[in-house]
N, CA and C atoms as a LAMMPS dump frame, in Angstrom:
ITEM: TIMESTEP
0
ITEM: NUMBER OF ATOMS
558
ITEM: BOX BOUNDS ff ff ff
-5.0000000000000000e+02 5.0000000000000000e+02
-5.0000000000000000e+02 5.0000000000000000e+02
-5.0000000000000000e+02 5.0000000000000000e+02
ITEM: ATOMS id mol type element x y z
1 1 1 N -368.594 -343.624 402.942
2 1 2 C -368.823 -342.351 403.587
3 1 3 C -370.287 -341.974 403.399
4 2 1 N -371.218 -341.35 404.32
5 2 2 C -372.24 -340.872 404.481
6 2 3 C -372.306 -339.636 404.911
7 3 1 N -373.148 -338.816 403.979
8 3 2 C -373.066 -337.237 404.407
9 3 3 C -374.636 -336.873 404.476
10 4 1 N -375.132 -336.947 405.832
11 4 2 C -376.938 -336.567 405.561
12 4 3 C -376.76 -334.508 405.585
13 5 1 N -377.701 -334.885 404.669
14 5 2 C -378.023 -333.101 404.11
15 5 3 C -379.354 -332.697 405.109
16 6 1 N -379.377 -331.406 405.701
17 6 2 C -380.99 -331.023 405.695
18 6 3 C -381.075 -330.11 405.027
19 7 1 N -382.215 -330.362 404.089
20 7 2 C -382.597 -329.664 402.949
21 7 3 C -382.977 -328.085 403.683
22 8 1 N -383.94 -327.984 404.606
23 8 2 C -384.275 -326.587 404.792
24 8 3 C -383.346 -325.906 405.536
25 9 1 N -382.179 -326.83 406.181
26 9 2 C -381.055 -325.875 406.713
27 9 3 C -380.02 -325.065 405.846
28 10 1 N -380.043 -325.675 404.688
29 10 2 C -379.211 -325.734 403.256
30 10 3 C -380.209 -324.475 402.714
31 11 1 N -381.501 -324.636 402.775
32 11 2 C -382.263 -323.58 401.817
33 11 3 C -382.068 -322.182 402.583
34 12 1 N -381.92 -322.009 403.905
35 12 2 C -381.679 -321.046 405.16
36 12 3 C -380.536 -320.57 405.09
37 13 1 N -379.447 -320.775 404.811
38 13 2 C -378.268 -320.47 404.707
39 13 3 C -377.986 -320.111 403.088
40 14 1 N -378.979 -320.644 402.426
41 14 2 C -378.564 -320.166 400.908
42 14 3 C -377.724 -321.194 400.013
43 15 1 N -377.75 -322.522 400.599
44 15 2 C -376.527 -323.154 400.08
45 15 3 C -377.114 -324.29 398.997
46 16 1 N -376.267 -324.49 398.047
47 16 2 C -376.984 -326.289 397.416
48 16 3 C -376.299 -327.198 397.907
49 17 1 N -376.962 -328.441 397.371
50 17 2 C -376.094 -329.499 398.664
51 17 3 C -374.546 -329.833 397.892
52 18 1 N -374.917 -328.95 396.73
53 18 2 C -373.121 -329.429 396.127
54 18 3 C -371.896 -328.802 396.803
55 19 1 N -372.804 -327.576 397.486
56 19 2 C -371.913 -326.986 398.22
57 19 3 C -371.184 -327.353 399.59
58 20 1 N -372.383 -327.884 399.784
59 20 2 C -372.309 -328.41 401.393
60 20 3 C -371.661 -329.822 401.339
61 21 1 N -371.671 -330.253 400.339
62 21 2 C -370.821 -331.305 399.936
63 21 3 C -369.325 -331.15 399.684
64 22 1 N -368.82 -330.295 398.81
65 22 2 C -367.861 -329.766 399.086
66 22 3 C -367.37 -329.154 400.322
67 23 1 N -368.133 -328.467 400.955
68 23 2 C -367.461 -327.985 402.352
69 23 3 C -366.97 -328.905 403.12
70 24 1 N -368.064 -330.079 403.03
71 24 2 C -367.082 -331.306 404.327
72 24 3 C -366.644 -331.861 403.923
73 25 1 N -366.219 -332.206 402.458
74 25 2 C -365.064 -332.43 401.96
75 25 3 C -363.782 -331.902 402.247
76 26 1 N -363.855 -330.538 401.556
77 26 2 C -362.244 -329.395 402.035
78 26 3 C -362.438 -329.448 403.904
79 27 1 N -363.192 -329.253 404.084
80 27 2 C -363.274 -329.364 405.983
81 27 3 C -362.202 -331.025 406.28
82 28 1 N -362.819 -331.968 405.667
83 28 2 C -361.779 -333.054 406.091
84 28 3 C -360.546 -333.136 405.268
85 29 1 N -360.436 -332.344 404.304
86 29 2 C -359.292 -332.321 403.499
87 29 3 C -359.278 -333.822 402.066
88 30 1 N -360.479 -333.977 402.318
89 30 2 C -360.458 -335.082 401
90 30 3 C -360.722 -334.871 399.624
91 31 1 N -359.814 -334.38 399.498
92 31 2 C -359.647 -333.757 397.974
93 31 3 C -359.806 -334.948 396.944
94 32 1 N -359.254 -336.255 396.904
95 32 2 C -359.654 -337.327 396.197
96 32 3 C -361.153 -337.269 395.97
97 33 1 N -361.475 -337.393 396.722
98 33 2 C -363.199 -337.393 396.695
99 33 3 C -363.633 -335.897 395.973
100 34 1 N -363.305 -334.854 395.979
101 34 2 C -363.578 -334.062 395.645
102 34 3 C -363.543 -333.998 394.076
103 35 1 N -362.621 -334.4 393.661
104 35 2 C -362.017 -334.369 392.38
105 35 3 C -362.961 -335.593 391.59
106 36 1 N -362.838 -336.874 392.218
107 36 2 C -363.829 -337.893 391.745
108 36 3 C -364.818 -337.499 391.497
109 37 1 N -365.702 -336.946 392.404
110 37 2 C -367.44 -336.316 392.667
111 37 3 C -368.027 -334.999 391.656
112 38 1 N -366.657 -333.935 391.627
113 38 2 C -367.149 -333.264 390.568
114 38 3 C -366.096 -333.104 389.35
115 39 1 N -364.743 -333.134 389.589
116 39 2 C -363.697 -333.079 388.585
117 39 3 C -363.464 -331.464 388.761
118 40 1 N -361.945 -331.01 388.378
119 40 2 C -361.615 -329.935 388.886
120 40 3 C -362.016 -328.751 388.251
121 41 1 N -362.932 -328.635 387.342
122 41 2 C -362.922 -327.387 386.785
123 41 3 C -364.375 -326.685 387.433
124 42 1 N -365.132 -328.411 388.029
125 42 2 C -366.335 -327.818 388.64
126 42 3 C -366.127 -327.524 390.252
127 43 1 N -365.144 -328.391 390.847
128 43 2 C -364.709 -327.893 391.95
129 43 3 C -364.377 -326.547 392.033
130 44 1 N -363.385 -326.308 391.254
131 44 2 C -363.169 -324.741 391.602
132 44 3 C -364.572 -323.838 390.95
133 45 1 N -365.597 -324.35 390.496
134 45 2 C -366.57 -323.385 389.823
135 45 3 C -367 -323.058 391.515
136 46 1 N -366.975 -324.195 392.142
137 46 2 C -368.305 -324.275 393.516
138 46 3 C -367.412 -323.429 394.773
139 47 1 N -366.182 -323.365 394.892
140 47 2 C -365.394 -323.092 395.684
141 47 3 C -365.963 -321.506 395.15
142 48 1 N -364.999 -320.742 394.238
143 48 2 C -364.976 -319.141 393.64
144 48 3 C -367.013 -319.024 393.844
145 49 1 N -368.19 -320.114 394.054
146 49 2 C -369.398 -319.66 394.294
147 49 3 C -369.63 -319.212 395.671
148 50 1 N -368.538 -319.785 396.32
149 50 2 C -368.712 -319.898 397.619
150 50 3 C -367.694 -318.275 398.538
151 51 1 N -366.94 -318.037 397.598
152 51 2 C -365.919 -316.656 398.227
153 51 3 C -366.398 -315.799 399.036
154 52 1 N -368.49 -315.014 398.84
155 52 2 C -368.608 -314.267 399.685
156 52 3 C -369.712 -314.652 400.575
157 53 1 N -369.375 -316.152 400.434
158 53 2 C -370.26 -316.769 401.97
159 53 3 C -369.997 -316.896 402.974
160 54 1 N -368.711 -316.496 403.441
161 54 2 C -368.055 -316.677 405.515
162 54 3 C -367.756 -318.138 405.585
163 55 1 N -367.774 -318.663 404.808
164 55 2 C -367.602 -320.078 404.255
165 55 3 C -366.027 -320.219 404.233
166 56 1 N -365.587 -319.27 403.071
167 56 2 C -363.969 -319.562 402.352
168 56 3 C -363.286 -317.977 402.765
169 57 1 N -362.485 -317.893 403.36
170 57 2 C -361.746 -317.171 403.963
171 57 3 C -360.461 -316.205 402.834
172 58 1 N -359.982 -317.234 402.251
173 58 2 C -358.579 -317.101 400.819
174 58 3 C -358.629 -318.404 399.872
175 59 1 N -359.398 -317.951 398.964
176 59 2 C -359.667 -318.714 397.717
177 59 3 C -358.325 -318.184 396.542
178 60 1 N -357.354 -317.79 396.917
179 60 2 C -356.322 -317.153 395.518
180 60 3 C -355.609 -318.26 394.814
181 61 1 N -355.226 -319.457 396.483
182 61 2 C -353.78 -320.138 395.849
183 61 3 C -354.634 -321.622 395.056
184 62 1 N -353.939 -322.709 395.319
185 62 2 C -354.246 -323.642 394.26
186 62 3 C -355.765 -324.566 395.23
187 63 1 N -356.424 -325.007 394.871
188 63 2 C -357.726 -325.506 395.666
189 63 3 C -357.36 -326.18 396.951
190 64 1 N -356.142 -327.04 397.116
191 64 2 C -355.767 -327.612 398.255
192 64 3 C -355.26 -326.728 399.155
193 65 1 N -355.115 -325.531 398.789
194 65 2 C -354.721 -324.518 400.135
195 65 3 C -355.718 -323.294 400.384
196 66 1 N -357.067 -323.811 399.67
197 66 2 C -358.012 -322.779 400.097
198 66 3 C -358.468 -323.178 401.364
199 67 1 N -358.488 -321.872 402.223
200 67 2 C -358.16 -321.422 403.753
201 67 3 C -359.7 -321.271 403.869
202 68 1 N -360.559 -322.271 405.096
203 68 2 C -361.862 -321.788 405.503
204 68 3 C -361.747 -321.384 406.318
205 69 1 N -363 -320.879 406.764
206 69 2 C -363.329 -320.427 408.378
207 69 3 C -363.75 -321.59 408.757
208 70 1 N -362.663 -321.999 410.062
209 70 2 C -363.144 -323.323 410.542
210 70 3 C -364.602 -323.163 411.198
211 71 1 N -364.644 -322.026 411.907
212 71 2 C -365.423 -321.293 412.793
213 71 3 C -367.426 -321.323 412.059
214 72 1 N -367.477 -321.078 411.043
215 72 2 C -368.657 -321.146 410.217
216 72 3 C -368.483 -322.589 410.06
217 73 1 N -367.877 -323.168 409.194
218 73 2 C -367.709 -324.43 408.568
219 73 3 C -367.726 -325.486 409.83
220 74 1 N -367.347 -325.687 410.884
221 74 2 C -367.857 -326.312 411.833
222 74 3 C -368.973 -326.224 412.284
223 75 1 N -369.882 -324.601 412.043
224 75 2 C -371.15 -324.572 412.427
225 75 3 C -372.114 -325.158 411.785
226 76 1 N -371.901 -325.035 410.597
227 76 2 C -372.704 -325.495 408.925
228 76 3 C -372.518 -327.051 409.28
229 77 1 N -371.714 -327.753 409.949
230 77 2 C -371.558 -329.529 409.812
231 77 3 C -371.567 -329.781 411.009
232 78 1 N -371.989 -329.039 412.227
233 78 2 C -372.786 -329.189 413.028
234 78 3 C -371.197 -330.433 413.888
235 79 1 N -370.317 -329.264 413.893
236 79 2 C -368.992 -330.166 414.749
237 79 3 C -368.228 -329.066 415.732
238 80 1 N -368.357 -330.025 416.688
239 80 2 C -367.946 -329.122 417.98
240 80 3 C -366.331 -328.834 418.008
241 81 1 N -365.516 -328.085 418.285
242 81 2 C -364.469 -327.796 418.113
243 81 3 C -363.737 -328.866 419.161
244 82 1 N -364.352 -328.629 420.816
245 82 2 C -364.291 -329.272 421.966
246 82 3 C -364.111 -331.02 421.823
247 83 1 N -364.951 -331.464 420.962
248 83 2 C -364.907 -332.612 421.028
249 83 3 C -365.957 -333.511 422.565
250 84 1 N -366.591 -332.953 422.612
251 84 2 C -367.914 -333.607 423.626
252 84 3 C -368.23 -334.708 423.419
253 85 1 N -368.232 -335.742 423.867
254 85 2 C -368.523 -336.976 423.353
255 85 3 C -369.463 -337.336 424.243
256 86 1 N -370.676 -337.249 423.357
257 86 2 C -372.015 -337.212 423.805
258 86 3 C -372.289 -338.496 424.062
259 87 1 N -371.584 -339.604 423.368
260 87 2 C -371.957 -341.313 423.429
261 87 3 C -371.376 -341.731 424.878
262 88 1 N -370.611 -340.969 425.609
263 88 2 C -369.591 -341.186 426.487
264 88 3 C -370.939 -341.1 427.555
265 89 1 N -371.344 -340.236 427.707
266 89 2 C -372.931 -339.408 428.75
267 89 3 C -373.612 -340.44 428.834
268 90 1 N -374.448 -340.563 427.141
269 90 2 C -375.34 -341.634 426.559
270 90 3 C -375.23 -343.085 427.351
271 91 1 N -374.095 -343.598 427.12
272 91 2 C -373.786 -345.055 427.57
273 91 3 C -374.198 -345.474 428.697
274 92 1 N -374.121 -344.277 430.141
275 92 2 C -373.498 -344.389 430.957
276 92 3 C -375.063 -344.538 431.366
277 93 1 N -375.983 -344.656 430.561
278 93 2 C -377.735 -344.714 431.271
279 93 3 C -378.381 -346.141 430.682
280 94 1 N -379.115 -347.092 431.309
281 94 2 C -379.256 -348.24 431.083
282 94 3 C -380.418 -347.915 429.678
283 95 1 N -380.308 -348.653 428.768
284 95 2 C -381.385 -348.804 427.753
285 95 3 C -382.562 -349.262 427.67
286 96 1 N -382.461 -350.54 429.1
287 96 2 C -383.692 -350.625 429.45
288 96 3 C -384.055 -351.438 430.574
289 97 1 N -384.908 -351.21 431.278
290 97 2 C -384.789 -352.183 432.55
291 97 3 C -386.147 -352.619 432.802
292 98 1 N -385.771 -354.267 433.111
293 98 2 C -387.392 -354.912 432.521
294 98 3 C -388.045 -355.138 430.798
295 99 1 N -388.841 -354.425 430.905
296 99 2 C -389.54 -354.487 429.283
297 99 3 C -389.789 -353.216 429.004
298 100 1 N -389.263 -352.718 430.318
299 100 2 C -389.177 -350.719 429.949
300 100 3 C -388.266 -350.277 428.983
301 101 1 N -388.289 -349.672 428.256
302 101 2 C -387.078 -348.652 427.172
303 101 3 C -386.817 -347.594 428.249
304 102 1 N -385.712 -347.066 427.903
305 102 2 C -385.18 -345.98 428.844
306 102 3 C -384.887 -344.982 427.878
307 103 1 N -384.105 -345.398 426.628
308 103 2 C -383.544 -344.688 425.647
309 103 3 C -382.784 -345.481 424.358
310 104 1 N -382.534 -345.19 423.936
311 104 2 C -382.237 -345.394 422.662
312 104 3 C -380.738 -346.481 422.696
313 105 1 N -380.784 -347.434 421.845
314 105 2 C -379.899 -348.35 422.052
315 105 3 C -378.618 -347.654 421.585
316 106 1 N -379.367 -347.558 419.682
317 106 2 C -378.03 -346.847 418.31
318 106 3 C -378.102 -345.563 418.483
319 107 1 N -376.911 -345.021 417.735
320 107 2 C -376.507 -343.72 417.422
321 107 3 C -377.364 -343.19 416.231
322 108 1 N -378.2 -344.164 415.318
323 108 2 C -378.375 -343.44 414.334
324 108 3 C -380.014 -343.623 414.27
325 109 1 N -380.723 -343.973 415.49
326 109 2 C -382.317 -343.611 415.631
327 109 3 C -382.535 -342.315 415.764
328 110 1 N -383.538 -341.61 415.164
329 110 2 C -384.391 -340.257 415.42
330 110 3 C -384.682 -339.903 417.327
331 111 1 N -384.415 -340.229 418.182
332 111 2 C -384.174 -340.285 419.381
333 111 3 C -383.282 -339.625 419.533
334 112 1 N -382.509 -340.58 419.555
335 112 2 C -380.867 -340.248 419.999
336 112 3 C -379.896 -339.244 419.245
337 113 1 N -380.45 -339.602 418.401
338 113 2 C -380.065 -337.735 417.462
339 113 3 C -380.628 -336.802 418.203
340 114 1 N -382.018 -336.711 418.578
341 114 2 C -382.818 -335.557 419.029
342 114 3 C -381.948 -335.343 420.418
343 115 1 N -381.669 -336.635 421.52
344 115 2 C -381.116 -336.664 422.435
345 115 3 C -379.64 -335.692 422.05
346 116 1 N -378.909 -335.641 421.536
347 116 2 C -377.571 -335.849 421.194
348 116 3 C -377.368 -334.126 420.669
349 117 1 N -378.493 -333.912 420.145
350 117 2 C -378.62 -332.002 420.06
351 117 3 C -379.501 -331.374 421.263
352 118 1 N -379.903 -331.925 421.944
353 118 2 C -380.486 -331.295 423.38
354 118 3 C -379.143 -331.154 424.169
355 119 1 N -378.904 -331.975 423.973
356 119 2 C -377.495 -332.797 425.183
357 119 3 C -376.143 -331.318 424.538
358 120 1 N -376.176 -331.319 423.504
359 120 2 C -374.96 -330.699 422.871
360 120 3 C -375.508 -328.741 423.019
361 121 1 N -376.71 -328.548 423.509
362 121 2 C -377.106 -327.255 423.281
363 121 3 C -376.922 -326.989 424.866
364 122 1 N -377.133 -327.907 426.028
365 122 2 C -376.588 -327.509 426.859
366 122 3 C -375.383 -327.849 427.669
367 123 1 N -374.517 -328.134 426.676
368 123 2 C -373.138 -329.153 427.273
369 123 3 C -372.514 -328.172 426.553
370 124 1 N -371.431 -327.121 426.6
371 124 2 C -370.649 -326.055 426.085
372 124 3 C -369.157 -326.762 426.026
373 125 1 N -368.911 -326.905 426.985
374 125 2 C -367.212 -327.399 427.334
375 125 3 C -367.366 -328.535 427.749
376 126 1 N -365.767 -328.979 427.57
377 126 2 C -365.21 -330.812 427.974
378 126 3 C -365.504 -330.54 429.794
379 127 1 N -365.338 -329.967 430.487
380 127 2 C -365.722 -329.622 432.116
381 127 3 C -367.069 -330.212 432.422
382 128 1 N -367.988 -329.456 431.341
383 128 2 C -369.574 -329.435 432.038
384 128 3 C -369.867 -330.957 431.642
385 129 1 N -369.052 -331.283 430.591
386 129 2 C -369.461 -332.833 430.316
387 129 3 C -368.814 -333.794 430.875
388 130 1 N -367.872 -333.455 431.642
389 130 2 C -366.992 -334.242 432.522
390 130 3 C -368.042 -334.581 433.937
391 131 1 N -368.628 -333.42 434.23
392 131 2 C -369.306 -333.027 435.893
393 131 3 C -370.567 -334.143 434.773
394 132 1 N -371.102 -333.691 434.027
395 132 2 C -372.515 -334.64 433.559
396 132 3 C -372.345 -335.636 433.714
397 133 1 N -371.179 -336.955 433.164
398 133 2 C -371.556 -338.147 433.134
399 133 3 C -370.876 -338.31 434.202
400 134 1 N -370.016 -337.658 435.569
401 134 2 C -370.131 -338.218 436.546
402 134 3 C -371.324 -338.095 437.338
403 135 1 N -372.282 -336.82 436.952
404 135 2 C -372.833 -336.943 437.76
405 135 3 C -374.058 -338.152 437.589
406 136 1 N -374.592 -338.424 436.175
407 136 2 C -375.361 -339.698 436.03
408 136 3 C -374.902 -341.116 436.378
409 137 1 N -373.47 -341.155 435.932
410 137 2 C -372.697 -342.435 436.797
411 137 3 C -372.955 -342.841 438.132
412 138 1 N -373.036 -341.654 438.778
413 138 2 C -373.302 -341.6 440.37
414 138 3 C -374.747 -341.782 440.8
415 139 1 N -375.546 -341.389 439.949
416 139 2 C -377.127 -341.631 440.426
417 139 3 C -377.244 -342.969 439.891
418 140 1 N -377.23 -343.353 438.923
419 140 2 C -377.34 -344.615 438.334
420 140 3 C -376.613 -345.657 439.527
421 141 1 N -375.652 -346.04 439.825
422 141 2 C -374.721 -346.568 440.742
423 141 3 C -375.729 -346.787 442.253
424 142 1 N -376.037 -345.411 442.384
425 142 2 C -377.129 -345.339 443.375
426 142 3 C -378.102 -345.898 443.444
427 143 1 N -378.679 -345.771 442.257
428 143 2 C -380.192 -346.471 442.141
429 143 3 C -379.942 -348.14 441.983
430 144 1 N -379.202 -348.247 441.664
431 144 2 C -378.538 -350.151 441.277
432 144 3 C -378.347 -350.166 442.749
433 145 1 N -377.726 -350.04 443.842
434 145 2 C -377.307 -350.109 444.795
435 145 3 C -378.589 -350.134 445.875
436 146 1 N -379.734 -349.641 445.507
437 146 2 C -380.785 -350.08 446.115
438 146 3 C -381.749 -350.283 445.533
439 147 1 N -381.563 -350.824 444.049
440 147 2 C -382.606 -352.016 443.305
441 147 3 C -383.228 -351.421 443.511
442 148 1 N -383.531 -350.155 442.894
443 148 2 C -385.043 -349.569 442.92
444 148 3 C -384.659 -348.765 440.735
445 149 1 N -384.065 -349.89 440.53
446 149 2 C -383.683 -349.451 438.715
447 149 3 C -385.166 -349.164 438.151
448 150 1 N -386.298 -349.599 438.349
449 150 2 C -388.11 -349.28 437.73
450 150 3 C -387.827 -348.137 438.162
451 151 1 N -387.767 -347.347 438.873
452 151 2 C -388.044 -345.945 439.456
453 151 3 C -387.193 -345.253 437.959
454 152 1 N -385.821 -345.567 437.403
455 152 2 C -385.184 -344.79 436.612
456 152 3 C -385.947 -343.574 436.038
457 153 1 N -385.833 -342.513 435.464
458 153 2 C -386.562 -342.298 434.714
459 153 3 C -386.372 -342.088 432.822
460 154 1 N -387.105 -341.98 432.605
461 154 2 C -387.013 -341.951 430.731
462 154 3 C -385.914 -340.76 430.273
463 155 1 N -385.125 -340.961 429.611
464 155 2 C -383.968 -340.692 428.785
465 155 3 C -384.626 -339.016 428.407
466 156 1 N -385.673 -339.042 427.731
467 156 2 C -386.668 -338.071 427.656
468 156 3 C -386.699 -337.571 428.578
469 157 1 N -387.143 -337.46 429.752
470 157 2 C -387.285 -336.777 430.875
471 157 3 C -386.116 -336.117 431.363
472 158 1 N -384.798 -337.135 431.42
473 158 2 C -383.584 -336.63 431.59
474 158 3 C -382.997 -335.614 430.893
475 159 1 N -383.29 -336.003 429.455
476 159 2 C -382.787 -334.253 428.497
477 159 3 C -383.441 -333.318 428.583
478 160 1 N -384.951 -333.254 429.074
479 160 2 C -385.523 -332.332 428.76
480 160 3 C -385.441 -331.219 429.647
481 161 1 N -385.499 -331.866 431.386
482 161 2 C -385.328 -331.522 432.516
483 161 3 C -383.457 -331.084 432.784
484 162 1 N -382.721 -331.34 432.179
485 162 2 C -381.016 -331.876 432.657
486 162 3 C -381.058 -331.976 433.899
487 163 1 N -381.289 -333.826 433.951
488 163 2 C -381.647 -334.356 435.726
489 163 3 C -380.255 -334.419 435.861
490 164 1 N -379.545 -334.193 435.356
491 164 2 C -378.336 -334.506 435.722
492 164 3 C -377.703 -333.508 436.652
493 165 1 N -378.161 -331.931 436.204
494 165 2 C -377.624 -330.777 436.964
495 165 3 C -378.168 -331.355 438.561
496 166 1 N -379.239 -332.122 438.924
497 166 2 C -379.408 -332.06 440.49
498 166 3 C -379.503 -333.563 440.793
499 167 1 N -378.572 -334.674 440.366
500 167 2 C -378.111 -335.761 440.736
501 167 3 C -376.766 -335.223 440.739
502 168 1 N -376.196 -334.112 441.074
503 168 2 C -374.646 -333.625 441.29
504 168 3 C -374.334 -334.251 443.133
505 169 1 N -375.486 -334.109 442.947
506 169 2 C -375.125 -334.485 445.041
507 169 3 C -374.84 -335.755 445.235
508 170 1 N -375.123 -336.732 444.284
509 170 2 C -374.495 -338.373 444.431
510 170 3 C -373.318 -338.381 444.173
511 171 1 N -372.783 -337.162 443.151
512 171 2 C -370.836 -337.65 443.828
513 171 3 C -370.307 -336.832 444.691
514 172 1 N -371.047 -336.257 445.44
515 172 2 C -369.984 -335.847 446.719
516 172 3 C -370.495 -336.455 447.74
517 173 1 N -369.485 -336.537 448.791
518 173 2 C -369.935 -337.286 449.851
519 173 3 C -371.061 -336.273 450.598
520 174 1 N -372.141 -337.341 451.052
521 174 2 C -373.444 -337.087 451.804
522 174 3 C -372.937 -336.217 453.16
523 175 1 N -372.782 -335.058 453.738
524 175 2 C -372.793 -334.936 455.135
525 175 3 C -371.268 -335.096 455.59
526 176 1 N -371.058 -335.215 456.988
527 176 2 C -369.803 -334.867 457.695
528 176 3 C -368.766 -336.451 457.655
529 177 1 N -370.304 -337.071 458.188
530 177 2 C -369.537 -338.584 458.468
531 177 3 C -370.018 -339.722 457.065
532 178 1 N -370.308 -338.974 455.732
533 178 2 C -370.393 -339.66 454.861
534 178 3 C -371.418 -340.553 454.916
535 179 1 N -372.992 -340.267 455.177
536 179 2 C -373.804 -340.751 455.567
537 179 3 C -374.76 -341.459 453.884
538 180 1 N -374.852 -342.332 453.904
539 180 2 C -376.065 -342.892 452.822
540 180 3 C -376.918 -341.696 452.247
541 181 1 N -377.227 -341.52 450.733
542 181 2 C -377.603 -341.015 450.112
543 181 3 C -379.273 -340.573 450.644
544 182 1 N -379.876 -341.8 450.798
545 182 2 C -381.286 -341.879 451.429
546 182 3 C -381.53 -341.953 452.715
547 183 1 N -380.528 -341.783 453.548
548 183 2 C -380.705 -341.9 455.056
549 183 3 C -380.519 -340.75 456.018
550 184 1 N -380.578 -339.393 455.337
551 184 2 C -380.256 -338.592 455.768
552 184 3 C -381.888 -337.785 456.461
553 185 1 N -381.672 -337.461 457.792
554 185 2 C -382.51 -336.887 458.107
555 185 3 C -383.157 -335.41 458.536
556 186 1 N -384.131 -334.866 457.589
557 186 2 C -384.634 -333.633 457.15
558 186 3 C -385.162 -333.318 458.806
């Protein structure tokens, strides 16, 4: 298991990382680990530290039934309730064409993280991310379809801009009689 900390998000909120360690612990319910990592008399020291942080909701009964706010505690570990699956979007854009990079291969480069919280600040609901990667599916498809893939543009450009909101017109059909994407005349 891997748990990356950011130190100044932790110092902003007031928290130590023992805390924040514990939280996504009780958040996944792995109390084994909990008990291993600090042993129970310091667990419950960090839990009863934690009572008037919006953190722990009912700290009374025994540690395995202390009640969080999923609501904070999903915010603090940076987890969407929705379930957005940002790799689903990600995939769906070539990595590189030619000796060009487009974007990021892994999940765990400084990129694709950066990508992956742009992407998640304007992706709210499973809907808007449904309409997103059809709508990049559809431009992509497009652009393969007339071998003009060099034109793509950078992964970068795409989050920064969300090219995706106006490649929406490649999945509906073009016009009356379903006319070619590029053949339409202005």
């Amino acid at each position: 298991m891997e748990i990356v900390l950011n130190l100044k998000e932790l110092t902003k909120k007031s928290l130590c990382p023992d805390e924040y360690v514990l939280l996504y612990l009780m958040y996944h319910k792995d109390f084994d680990t909990i008990l291993t990592l600090y042993g129970a008399k310091h667990a419950l020291k960090l839990r009863d530290g934690l009572k008037g942080s919006g953190y722990i909701l009912d700290a009374s009964g025994k540690f395995t039934e202390t009640k969080l706010s999923n609501k904070h505690v999903e915010k603090l570990l940076h987890i969407r309730s929705d379930k957005v699956n940002f790799w689903e979007f990600y995939n769906c854009y070539p990595v590189k064409v030619g000796s060009r990079i487009l974007r990021s291969a892994g999940p765990t480069s400084q990129v694709a993280i950066k990508h992956e919280k742009k992407y998640l600040t304007r992706i709210k609901t499973q809907e808007q991310h449904q309409h997103a990667v059809a709508c990049i599916q559809a431009y992509v498809a497009k652009v393969i379809q007339t071998g003009k893939q060099q034109y793509l543009p950078n992964m970068e450009t795409v989050m920064n801009n969300s090219l995706w909101e106006q490649w929406e017109e490649f999945i509906q059909p073009f016009g009356a009689e379903g006319q070619d994407w590029n053949s339409q005349v202005i």
